[in-house]
C-alpha positions in Angstrom: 13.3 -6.7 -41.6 15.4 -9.8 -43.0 18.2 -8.8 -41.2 16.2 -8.3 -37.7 15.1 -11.9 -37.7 18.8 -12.7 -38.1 20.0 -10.4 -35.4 17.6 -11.6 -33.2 18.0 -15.3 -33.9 21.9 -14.6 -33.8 21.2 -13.1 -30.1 19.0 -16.2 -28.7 22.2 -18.4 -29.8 24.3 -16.4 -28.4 22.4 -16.3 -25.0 21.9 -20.1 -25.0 25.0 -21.3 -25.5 26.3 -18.5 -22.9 24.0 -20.1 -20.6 24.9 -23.7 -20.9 28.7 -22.9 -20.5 27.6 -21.7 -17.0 25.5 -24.4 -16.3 28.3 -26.9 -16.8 30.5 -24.6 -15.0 28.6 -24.7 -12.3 28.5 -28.3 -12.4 32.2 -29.2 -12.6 32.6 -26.7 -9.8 30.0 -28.6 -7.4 31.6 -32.2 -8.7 34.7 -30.7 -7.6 33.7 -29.1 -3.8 34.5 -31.4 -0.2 32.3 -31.5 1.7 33.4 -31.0 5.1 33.6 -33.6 8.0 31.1 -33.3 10.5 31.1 -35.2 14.2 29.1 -38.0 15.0 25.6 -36.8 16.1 25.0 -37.9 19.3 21.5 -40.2 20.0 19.7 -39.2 23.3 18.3 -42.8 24.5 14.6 -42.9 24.4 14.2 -45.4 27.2 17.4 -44.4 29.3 17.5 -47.3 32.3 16.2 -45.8 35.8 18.9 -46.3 38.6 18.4 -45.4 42.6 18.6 -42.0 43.3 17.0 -40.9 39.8 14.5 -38.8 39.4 11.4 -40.4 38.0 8.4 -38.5 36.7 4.3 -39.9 36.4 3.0 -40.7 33.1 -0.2 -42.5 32.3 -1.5 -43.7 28.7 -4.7 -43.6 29.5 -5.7 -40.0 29.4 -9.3 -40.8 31.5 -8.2 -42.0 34.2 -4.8 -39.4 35.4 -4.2 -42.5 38.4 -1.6 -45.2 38.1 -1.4 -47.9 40.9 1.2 -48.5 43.0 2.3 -51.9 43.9 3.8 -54.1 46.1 6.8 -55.2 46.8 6.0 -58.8 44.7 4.2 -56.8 42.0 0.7 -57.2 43.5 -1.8 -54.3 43.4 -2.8 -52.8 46.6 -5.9 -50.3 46.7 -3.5 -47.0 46.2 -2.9 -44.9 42.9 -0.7 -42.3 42.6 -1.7 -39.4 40.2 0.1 -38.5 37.1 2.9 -36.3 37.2 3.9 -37.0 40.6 7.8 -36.8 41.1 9.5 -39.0 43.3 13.4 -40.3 43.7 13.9 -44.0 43.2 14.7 -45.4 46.1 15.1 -48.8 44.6 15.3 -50.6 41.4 14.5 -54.4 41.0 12.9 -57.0 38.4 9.8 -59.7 39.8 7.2 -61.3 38.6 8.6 -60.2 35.0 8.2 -56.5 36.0 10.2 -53.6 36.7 9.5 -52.1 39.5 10.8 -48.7 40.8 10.6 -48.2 44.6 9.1 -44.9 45.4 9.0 -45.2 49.4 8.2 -47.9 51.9 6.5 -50.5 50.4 5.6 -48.9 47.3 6.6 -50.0 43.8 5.8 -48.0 40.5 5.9 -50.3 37.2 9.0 -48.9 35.0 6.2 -48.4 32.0 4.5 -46.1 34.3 7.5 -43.8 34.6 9.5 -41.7 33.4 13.2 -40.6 33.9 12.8 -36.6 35.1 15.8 -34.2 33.9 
């Protein structure tokens, strides 16, 4: 019995220490890896500028009402809306009143925070 407890205590040792020599092993070997070089990620724009002859796509915030009105040429709001997701091609791309405006045809003007760039 006596020796039993001694084999068996003799054993657990043995299997301890056998198990933190692989543990620090394990950790000199990870201390000692490269890692390898990796490219620069590339960063879509969120809010990529609109240009003539984009593509702009219809979004509204307000999920009620699916109309956004167009404007005039000065920013001023004429009695038209144009429903969301609409496509059109910017025609035109200027700055008044302290807007962006995107020109969609003739005298009609979207607000740049009512589009979006369509790809």
């Amino acid at each position: 019995m006596l020796n039993a407890k001694k084999l068996a205590k003799v054993v657990s040792v043995a299997v301890a220490s056998m198990s933190l020599l692989g543990v620090s092993a394990s950790v000199t070997e990870a201390a000692s890896f490269t890692a390898p070089k990796l490219g620069v990620a590339e960063v879509a724009p969120t809010n990529p500028a609109i240009k003539k002859g984009d593509k702009i796509f219809v979004t509204v915030k307000d999920t009620k009402n699916q109309k956004v009105a167009v404007l005039n040429a000065n920013g001023g709001k004429p009695a038209k809306t144009v429903s969301m997701g609409s496509t059109f091609t910017a025609k035109d791309v200027k700055k008044t009143n302290g807007k962006k405006l995107v020109k969609i045809s003739g005298n009609q003007w979207l607000d740049t925070k009512d589009v979006v760039k369509d790809y």
